[in-house]
C-alpha positions in Angstrom: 0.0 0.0 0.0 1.7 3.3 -1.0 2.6 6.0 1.8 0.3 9.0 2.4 1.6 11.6 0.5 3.9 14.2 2.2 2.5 18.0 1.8 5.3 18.6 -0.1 4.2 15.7 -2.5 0.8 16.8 -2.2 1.7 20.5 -3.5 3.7 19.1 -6.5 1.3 17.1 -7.7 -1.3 19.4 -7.3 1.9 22.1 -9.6 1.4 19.2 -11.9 -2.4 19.2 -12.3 -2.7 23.2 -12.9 0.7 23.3 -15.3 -0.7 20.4 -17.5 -5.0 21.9 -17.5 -3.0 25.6 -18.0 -1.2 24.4 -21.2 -4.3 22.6 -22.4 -7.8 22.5 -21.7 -10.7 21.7 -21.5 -9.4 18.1 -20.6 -11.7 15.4 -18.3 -11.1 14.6 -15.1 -10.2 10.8 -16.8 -7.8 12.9 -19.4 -5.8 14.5 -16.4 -5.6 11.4 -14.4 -3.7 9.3 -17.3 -1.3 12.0 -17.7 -0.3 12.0 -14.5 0.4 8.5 -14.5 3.1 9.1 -16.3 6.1 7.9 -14.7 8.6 10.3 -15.4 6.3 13.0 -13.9 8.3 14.2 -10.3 5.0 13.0 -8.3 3.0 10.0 -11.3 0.0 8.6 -9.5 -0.6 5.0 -9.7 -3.2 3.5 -12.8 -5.4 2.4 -10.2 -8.6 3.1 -9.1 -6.8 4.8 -5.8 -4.9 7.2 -8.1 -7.7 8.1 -10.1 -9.9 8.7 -6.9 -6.2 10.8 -6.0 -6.2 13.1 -8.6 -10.0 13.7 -8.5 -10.0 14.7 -4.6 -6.9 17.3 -5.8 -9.2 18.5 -8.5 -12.4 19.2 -6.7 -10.2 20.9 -3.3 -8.1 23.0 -5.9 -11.6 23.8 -7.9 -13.3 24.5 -4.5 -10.0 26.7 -3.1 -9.9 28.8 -6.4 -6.9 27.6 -7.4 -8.1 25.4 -10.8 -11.0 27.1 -13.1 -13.7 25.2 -13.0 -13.9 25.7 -16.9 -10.9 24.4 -17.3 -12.7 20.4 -16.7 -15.2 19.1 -19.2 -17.5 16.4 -18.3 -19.6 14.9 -21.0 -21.0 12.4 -18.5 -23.4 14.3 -16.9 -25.3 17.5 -18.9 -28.7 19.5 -17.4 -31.5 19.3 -19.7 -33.0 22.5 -20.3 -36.2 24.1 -21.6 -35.5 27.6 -23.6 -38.8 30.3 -23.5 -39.0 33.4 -25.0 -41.2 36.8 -24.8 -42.2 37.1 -27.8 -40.7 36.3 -31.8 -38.5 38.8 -31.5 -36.6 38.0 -28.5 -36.8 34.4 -30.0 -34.6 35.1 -33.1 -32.3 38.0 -31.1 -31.7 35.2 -28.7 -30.9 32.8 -31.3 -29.1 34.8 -33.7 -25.5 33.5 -31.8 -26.8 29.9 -33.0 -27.1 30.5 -36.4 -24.5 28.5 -38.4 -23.7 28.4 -42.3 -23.3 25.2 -44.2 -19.7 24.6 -44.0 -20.0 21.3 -46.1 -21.9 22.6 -48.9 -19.4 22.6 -51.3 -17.5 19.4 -50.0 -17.3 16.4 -51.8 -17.1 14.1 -48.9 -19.7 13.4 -45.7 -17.7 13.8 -42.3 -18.1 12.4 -38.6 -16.5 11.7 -35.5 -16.7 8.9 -33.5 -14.6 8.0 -29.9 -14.3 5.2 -27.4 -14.8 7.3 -24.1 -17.4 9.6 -23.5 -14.3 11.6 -21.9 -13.0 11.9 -25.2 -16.0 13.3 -26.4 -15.9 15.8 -23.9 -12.2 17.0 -24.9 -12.8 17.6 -28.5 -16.6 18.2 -28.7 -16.0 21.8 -29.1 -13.6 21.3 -32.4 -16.2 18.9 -33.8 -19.2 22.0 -33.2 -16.4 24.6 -34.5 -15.9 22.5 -37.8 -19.8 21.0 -38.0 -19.4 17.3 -37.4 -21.2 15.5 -35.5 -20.1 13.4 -32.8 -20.6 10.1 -31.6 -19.2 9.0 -28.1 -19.4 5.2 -28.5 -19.1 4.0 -24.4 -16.8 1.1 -25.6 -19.0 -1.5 -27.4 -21.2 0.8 -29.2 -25.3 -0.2 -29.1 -26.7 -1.0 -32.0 -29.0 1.7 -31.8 -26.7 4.1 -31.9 -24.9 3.1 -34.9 -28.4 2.4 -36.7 -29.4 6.1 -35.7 -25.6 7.1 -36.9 -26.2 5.3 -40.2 -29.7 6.7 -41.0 -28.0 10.0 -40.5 -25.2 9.2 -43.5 -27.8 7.8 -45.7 -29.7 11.5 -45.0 -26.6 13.9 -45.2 -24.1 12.0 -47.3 -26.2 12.6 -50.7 -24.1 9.9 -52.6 -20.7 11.4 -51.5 -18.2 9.3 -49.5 -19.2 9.0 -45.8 -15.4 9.6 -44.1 -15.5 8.6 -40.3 -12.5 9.4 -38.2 -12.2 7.4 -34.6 -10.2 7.9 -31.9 -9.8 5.2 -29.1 -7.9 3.1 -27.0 -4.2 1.0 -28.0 -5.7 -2.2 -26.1 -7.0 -5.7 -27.2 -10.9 -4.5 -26.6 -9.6 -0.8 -28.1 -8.5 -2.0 -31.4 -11.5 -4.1 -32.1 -14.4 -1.3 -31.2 -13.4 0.7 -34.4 -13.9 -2.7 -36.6 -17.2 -3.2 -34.4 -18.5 0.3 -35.7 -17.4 0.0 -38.8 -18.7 -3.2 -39.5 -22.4 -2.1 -37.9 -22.3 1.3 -40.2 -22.0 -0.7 -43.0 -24.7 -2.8 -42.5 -27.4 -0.1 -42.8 -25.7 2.3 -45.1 -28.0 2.6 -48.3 -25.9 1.1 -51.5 -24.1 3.6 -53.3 -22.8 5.0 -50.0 -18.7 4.5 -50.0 -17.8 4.5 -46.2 -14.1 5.2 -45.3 -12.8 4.7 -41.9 -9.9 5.9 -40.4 -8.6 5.6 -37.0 -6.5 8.9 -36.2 -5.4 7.4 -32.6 -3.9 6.0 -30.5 -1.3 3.7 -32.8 1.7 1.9 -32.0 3.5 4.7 -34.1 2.1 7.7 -31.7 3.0 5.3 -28.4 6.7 5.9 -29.6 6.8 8.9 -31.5 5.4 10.8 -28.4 6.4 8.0 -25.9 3.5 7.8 -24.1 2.6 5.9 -20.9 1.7 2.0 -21.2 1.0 -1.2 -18.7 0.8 -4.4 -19.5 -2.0 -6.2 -20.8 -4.1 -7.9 -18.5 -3.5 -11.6 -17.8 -7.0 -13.1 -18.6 -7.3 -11.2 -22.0 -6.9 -13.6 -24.9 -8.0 -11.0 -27.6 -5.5 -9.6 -29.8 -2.4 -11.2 -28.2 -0.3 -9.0 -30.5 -0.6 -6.1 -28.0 1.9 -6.5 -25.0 1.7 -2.9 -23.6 -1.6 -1.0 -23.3 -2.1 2.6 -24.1 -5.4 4.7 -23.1 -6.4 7.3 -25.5 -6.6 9.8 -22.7 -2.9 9.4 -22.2 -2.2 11.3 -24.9 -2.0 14.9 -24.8 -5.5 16.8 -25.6 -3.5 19.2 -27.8 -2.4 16.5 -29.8 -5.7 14.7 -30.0 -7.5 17.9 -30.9 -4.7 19.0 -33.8 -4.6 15.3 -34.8 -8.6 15.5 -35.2 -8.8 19.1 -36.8 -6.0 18.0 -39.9 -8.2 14.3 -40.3 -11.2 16.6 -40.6 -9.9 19.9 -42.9 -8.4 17.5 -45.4 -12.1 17.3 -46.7 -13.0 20.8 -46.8 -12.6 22.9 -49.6 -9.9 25.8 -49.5 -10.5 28.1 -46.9 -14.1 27.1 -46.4 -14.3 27.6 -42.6 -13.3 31.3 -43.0 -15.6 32.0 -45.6 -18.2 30.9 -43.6 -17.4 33.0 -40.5 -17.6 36.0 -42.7 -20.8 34.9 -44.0 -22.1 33.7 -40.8 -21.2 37.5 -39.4 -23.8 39.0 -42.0 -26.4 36.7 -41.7 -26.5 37.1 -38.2 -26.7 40.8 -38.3 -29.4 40.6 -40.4 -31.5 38.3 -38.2 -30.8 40.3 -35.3 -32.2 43.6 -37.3 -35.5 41.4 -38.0 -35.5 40.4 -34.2 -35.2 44.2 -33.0 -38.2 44.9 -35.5 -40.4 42.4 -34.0 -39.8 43.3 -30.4 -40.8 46.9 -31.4 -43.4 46.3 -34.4 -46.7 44.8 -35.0 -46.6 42.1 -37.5 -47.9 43.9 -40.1 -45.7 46.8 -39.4 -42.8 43.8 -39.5 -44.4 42.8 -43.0 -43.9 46.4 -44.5 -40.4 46.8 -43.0 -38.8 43.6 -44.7 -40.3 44.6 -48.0 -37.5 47.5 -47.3 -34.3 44.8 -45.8 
């Protein structure tokens, strides 16, 4: 059983927590606890259960002293559910005038999607897959069938006979390397015919594990999948920088040239157009609104 920590132990690990959530965030609570497992680290935690429930307790005391932003943690576990109201039309479309996006894959010539083992994952690079318009699709391991079905449907609706391209990050373990292939393999089998499905797993390789010599253990004992794989290698061990510039390049390779700022330009006037409607219908009858967009 490993010694209580000494304050001065405590204090460094707690310098390792803030430097690696300053440099890169958001990251889950699941992300921070992998890196600092790493045993080159001055103060690594064990992979256990006890070090995870370690670098949690530091998390929520720093969070709760002011000493870690609480934005800086993302937890895609656990969301509120929400019912928006509104006074009247107008405040309806000034309110939702922030919301409007433009078609960023209108003129691209492939379908695009994201899918990841760990809703953790999801957490870490949800906001790159909403900044570049693809959905995402936390799979939870062994990914229901539902899901999948409701994720096929979806291709056969958006794809319009362009190649569906899904990009997948997950674990470097025996159960790891065989999810992808389970989603894969599910997709296909309700994708309408005509649909050409590429799939391409962006992380975590055996190439990444050295090239950025990332943490492993050893497999455990009872597996008897994939015997190839000696050491193991969670996804959250590697850095959420990495995963998110890893993610952005697998996902701009599909877009045309400079299509995501041409949007945000568009997007700018559209939405200073529908906040001059909104202003008119706060202040305006609807038949003075009539007569005022005959003039926009």
């Amino acid at each position: 059983m490993r010694k209580r920590r000494t304050k001065d132990q405590i204090i460094q690990l707690e310098s390792q927590i803030y430097a690696d959530l300053a440099y890169d965030h958001p990251q889950s609570v699941r992300h921070v606890f992998y890196r600092m497992t790493d045993p080159r680290l001055p103060e690594p935690v064990e992979k256990t259960e006890q070090g995870y429930n370690q670098v949690q307790s530091r998390m929520t005391k720093m969070r709760r002293a002011g000493r870690l932003p609480y934005g800086w943690i993302t937890d895609a576990t656990r969301r509120g559910y929400h019912t928006n109201t509104f006074a009247d039309g107008g405040d309806f479309i000034t309110a939702m005038c922030g919301a409007y996006r433009g078609d960023l894959w209108q003129h691209s010539g492939h379908y695009v999607e994201v899918w990841c083992e760990s809703r953790s994952i999801a957490g870490t690079i949800e906001g790159l897959c909403s900044e570049l318009a693809v959905s995402l699709y936390p799979a939870g391991g062994f990914t229901s069938l539902t899901l999948a079905y409701q994720s096929a449907e979806y291709i056969n609706d958006a794809a319009q006979g362009r190649p569906a391209e899904v990009i997948y990050i997950g674990d470097y373990d025996p159960a790891g390397v065989l999810i992808d292939r389970s989603i894969e393999s599910e997709l296909r089998r309700h994708l309408k015919g005509g649909i050409d499905l590429n799939f391409h797993r962006i992380a975590v390789t055996p190439e990444q594990i050295r090239e950025h010599d990332l943490p492993t253990k050893p497999r455990k004992a009872s597996e008897r999948r994939a015997p190839e794989i000696e050491r193991t290698v969670e996804a959250e061990a590697m850095p959420a920088y990495i995963l998110r510039q890893l993610l952005r390049d697998a996902v701009e390779q599909f877009l045309p040239p400079q299509a995501l700022d041409v949007v945000k330009q568009a997007e700018i006037s559209e939405r200073a157009h529908l906040e001059q409607l909104g202003l008119i219908l706060q202040d305006n009858s609807i038949m003075d609104v009539l007569d005022e967009l005959e003039g926009i």
